[in-house]
TIGUZA-63822 format. One record per residue (C-alpha): residue number from 1; residue in three letters; x, y, z. Coordinates in pm, 1 decimal, m for minus. Layout:
   vexti   bagu         px         py         pz
     NUM    ALA          X          Y          Z
...
***
This chain:
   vexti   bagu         px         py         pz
       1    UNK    m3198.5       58.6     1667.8
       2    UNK    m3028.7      416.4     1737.7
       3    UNK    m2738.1      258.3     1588.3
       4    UNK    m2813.8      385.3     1269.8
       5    UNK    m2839.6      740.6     1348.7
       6    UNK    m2511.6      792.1     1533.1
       7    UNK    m2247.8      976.0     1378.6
       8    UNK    m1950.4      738.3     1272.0
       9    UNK    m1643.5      872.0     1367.1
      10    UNK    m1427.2     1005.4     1091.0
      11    UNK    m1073.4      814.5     1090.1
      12    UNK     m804.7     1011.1      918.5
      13    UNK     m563.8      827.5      700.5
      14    UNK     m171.5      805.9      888.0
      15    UNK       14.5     1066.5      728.4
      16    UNK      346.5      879.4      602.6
      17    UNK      641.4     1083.3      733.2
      18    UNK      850.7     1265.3      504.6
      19    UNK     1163.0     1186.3      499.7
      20    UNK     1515.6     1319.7      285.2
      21    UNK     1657.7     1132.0       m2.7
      22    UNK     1980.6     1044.8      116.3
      23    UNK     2305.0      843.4      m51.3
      24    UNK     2323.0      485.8       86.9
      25    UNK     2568.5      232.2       34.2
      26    UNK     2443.1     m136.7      m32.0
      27    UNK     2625.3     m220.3      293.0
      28    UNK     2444.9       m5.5      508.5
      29    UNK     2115.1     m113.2      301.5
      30    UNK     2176.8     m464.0      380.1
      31    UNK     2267.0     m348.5      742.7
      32    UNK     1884.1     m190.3      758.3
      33    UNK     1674.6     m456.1      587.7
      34    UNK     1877.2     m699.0      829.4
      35    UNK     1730.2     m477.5     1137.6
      36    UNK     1376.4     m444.2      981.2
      37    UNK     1411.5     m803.9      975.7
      38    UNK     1485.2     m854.4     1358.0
      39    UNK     1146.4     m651.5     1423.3
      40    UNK      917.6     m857.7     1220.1
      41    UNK      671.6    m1035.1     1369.6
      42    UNK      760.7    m1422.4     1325.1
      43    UNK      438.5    m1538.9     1086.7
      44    UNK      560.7    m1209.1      858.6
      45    UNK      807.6    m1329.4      617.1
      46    UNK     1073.3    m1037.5      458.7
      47    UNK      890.9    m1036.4      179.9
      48    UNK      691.0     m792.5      265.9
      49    UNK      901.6     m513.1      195.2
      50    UNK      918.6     m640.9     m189.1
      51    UNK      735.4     m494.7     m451.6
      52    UNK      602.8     m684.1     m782.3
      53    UNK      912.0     m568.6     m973.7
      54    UNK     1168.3     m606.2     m711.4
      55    UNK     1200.2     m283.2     m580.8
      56    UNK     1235.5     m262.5     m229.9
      57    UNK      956.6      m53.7        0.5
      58    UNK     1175.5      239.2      141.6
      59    UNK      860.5      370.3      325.6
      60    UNK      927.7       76.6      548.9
      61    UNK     1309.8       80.9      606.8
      62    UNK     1309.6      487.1      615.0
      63    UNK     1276.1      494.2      988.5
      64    UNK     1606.2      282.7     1001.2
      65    UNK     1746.8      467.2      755.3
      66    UNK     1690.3      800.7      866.7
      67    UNK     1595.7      865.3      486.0
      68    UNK     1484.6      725.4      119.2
      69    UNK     1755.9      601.2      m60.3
      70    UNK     1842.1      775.6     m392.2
      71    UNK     1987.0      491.5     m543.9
      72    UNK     1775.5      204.7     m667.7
      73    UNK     1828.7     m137.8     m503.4
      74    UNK     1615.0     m474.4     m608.1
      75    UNK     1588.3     m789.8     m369.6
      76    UNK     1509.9    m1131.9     m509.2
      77    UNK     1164.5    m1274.7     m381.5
      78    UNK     1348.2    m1614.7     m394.0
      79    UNK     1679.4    m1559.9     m188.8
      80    UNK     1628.3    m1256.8      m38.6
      81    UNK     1929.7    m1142.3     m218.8
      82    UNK     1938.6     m765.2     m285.5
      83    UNK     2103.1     m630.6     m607.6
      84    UNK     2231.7     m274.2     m706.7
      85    UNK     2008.7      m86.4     m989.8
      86    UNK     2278.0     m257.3    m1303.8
      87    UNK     2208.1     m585.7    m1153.6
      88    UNK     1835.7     m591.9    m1234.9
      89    UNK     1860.1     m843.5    m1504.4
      90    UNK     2033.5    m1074.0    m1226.9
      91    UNK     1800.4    m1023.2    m1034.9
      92    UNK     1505.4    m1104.2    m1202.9
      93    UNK     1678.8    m1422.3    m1381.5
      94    UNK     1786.5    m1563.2    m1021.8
      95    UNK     1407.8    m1517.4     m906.6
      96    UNK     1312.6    m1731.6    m1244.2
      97    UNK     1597.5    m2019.8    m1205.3
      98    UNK     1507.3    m2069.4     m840.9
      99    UNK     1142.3    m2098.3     m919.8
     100    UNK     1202.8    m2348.5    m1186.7
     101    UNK     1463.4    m2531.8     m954.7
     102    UNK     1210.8    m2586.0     m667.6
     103    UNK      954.3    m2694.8     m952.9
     104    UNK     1190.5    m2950.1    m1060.1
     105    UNK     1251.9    m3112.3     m767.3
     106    UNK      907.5    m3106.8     m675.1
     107    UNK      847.2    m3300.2     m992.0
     108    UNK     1155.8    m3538.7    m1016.7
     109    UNK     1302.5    m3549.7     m672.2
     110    UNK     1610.2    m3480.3     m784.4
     111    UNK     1887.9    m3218.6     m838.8
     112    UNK     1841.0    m3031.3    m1224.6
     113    UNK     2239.7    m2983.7    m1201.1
     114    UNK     2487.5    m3138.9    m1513.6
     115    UNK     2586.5    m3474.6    m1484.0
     116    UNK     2921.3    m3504.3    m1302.2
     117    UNK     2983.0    m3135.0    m1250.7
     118    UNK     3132.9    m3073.2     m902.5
     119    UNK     3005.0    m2732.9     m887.2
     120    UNK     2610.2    m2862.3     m915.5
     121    UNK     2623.8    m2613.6    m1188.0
     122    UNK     2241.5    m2600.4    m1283.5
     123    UNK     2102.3    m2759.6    m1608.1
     124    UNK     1906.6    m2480.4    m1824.5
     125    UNK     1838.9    m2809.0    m2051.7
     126    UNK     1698.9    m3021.1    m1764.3
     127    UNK     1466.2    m2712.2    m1669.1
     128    UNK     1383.7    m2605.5    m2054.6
     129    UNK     1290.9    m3011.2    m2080.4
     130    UNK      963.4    m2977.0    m1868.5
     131    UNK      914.8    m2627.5    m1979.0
     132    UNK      997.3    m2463.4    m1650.4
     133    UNK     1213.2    m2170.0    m1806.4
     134    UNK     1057.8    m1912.0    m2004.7
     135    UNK     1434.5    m1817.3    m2184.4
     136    UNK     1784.7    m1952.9    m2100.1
     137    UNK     1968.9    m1684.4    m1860.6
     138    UNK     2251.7    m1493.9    m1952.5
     139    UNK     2419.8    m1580.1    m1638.1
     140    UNK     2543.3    m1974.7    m1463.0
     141    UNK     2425.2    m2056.2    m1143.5
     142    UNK     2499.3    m2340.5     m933.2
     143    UNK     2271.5    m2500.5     m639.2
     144    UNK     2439.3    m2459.8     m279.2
     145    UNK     2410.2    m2710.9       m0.9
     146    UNK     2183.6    m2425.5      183.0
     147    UNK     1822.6    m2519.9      160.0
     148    UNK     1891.8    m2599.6     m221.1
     149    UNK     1950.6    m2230.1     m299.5
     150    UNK     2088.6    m2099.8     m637.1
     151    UNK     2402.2    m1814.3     m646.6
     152    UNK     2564.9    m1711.8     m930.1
     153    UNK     2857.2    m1759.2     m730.9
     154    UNK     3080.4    m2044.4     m875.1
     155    UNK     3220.3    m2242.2     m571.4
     156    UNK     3580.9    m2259.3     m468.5
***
């Protein structure tokens, strides 16, 4: 009953940390999303630290980092693959080609690479024919043998 009349306590928002904009390589990047990896929780996938257009959360990896980076880097949501600021169009294409991959194979249980191609280049026209690319990429990618997996890496 006196519940009502006691004074709630007033919690004060956490006061993010300032920290300096600093030049970072995208090898020491990768070095520092690879260590705020390694402190994630197991049921918390990496994902996390990706925003809606790519952009990485620096709030988050600015402890590792001693700083916010000045440069702009992008991760796919799809591969966890993290691009440099010119890259962005890569980026966002490999996100929509892996998408429409694992939709394929969902559908078809099978492979959308060409016919005969060594590389398992993948096969825009296999994914355009059940509407599971919104435009045809500017870039070729090929499926790897890890966890089906696109790169735009052409194998050796």
């Amino acid at each position: 009953m006196w519940e009502k009349f006691k004074k709630k306590k007033e919690t004060k928002p956490k006061e993010e940390k300032e920290y300096p904009i600093v030049d970072i390589t995208l090898d020491v990047f990768k070095k520092a999303i690879q260590d705020y990896s390694r402190q994630l929780p197991g049921d918390i996938p990496l994902s996390v630290i990706i925003n809606e257009d790519l952009t990485i959360d620096y709030q988050l990896l600015a402890p590792i980092l001693k700083g916010i980076p000045k440069q702009t880097y992008y991760m796919s949501k799809e591969t966890y693959e993290i691009f440099e600021e010119n890259d962005y169009q890569l980026a966002l294409e490999i996100d929509a080609v892996q998408q429409a991959v694992d939709k394929y194979m969902r559908q078809t249980d099978e492979l959308p690479v060409i016919q005969g191609d060594p590389y398992k280049k993948v096969s825009f026209h296999k994914l355009e024919s059940l509407n599971l690319l919104q435009h045809r990429p500017k870039h070729h990618f090929y499926i790897t043998n890890d966890e089906f997996l696109i790169t735009y890496d052409k194998p050796q």
